[in-house]
C-alpha positions as CSV (number, residue, x, y, z in Angstrom):
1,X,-178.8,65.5,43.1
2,X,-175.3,66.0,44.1
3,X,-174.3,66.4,39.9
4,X,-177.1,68.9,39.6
5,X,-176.1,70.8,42.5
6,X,-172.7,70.7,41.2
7,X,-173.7,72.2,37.7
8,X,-176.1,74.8,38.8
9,X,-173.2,76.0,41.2
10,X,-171.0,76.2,38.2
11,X,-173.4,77.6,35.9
12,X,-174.5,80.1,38.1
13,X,-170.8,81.0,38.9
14,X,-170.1,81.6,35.0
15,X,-172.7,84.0,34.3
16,X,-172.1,86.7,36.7
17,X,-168.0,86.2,36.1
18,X,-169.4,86.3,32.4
19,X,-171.3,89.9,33.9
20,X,-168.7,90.7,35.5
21,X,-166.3,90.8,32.6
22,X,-169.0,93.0,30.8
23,X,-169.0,95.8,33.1
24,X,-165.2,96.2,33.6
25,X,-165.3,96.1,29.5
26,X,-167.6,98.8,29.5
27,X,-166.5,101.2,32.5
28,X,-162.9,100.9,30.3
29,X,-164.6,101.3,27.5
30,X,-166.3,104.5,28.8
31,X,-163.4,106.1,30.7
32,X,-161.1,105.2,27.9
33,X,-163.0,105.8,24.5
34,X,-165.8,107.7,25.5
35,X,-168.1,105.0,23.9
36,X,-170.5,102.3,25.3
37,X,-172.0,98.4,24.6
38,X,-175.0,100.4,25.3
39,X,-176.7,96.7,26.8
40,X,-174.6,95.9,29.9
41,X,-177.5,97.0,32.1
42,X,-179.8,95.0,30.2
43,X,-177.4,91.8,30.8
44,X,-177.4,92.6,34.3
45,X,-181.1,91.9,34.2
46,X,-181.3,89.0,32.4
47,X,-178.6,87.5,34.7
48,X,-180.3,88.6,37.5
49,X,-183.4,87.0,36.6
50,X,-181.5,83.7,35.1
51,X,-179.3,83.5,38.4
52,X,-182.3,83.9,40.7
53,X,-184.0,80.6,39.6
54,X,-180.5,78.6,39.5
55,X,-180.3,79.9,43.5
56,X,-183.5,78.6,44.6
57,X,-181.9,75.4,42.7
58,X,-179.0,75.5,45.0
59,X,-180.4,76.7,47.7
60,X,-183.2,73.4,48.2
61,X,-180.8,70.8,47.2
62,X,-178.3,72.3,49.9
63,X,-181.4,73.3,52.5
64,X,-180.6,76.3,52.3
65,X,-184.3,77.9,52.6
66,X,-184.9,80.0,55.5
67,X,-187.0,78.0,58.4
68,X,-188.0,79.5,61.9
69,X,-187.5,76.4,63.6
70,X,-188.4,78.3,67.4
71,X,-191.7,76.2,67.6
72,X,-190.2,73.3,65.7
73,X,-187.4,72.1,67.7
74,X,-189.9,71.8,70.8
75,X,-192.5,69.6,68.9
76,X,-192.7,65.9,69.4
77,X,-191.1,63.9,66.3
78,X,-194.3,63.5,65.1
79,X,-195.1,67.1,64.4
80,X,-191.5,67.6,63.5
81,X,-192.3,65.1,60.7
82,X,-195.3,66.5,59.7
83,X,-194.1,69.8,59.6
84,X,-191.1,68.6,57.1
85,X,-193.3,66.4,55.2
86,X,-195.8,69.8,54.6
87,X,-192.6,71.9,53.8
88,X,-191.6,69.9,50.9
89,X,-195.0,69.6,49.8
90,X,-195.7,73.7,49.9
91,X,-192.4,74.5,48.1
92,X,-193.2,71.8,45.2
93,X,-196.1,73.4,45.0
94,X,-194.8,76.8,45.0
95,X,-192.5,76.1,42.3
96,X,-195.3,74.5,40.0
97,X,-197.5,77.5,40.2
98,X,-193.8,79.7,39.4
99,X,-193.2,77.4,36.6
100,X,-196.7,77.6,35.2
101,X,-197.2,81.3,35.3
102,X,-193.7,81.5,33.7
103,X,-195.1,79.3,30.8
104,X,-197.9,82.2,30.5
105,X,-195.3,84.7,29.9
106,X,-193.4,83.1,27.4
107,X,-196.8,81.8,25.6
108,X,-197.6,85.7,25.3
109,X,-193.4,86.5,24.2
110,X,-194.2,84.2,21.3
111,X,-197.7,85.6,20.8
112,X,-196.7,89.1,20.4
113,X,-193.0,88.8,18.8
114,X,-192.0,90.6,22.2
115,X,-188.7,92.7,22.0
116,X,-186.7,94.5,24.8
117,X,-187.5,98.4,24.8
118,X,-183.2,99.0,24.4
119,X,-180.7,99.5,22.3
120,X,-179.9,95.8,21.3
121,X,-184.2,95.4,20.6
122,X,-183.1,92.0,22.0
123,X,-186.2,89.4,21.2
124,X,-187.4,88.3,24.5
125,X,-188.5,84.6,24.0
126,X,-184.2,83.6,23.9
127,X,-183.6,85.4,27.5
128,X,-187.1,84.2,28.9
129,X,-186.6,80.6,27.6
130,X,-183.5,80.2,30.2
131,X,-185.3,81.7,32.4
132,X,-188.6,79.1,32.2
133,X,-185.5,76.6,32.0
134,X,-184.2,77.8,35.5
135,X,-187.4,77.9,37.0
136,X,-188.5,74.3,35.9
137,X,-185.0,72.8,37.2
138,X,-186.3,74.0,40.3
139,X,-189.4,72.9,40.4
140,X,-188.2,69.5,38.9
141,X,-186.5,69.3,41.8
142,X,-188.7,70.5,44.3
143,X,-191.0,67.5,43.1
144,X,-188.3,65.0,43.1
145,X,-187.4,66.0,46.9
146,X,-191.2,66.2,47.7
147,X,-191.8,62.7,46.6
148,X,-188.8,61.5,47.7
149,X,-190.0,62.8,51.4
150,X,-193.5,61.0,51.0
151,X,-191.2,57.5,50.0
152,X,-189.0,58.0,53.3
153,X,-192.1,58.2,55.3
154,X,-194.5,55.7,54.1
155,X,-191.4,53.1,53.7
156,X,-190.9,53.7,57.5
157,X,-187.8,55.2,56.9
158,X,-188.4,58.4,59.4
159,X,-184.4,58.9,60.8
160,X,-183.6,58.9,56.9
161,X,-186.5,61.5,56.5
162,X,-185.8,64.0,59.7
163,X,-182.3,64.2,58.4
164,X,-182.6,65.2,55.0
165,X,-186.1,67.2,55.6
166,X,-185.5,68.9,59.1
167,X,-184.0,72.5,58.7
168,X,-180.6,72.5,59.9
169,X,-179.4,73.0,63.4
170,X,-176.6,74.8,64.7
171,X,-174.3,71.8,64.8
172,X,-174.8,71.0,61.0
173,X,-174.0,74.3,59.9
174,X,-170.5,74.4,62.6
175,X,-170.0,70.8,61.1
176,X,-170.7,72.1,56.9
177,X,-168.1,75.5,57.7
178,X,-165.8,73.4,59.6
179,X,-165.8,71.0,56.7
180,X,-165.2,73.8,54.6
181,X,-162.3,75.2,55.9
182,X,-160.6,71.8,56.4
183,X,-160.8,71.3,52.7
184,X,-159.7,75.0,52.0
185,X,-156.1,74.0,54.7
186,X,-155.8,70.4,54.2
187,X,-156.8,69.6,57.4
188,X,-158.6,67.1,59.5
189,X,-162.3,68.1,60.4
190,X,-163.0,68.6,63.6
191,X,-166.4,66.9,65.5
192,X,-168.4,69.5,67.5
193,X,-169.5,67.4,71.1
194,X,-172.7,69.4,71.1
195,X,-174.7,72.5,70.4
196,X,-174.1,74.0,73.8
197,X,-169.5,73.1,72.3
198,X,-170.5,75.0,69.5
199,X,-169.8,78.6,70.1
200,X,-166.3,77.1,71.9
201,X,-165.3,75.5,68.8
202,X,-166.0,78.5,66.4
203,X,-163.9,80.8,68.6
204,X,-161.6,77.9,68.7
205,X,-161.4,78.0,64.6
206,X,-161.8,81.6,64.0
């Protein structure tokens, strides 16, 4: 998971530098020549909807998804765990239904010839097919991680389970930023005590 992670982080990095490179072309383009690509806004939404689905990528395999954890935190670990277990279950499912209503859209691109109402006329099966290919990474993934979470739990493996299924606490995102900023300085990283140390040591760092 860690490779995919890696190259969905890249990927999704190179196509907003890539958009990013297009507008500064085109404001100099404008300003200088008077003229225009006349399909950098279009861009914007094709990366836009391409990057989305590469984020919810990154964002599960780095749980990253937002969780109110006020009533979970003061359940017993058995809830805790069942609560986890029905997270991972929910968002696999969530990302089936995406993918499948995406495959709808594209059957209907193909159907129809679709084109983009612009300039470029740009045929919409090429940006929708990355797209669909975004959106079933994530839900490839969301099923890997949701059967992965059933095999923790029937193999008795429930520590292994609450920590890669629990939504993080205050002390693994101190430990994740203080991780972070080691690597940036070369430095060793430091070990929060407790959640109650936590605010000490993040004045301590800033």
């Amino acid at each position: 998971m860690k490779n995919t992670e890696r190259v969905a982080a890249l990927l999704f990095g190179a196509i907003f530098v890539g958009l990013s490179v297009m507008i500064t072309l085109e404001t100099l383009l404008r300003k200088l020549f008077s003229t225009s690509l006349q399909g950098v806004d279009e861009l914007g939404g094709y990366a836009l909807a391409i990057g989305s689905t590469i984020a919810f990528t990154l964002a599960l395999l780095d749980r990253n998804h937002i969780r109110i954890d006020l009533i979970h935190r003061r359940l017993p670990a058995g809830g805790r765990a069942a609560l986890n277990l029905l997270s991972a279950l929910l968002l696999a499912a969530l990302a089936v239904v995406l993918c499948w209503m995406a495959w709808i859209v594209i059957f209907e691109t193909l159907d129809y010839g679709s084109r983009a109402q612009t300039p470029w006329a740009t045929p919409l099966i090429y940006p929708q097919s990355a797209w669909f290919a975004g959106l079933l990474l994530f839900a490839l993934c969301a099923l890997t991680l949701a059967g992965r979470a059933l095999w923790l739990l029937l193999g008795g493996r429930g520590a292994e389970f609450t920590c890669q299924f629990s939504p993080r606490g205050l002390d693994e995102e101190l430990q994740q930023e203080l991780a972070d900023l080691a690597r940036r300085n070369g430095s060793q990283v430091l070990e929060p005590a407790s959640t109650k140390t936590a605010s000490k040591v993040s004045e301590v760092v800033l």
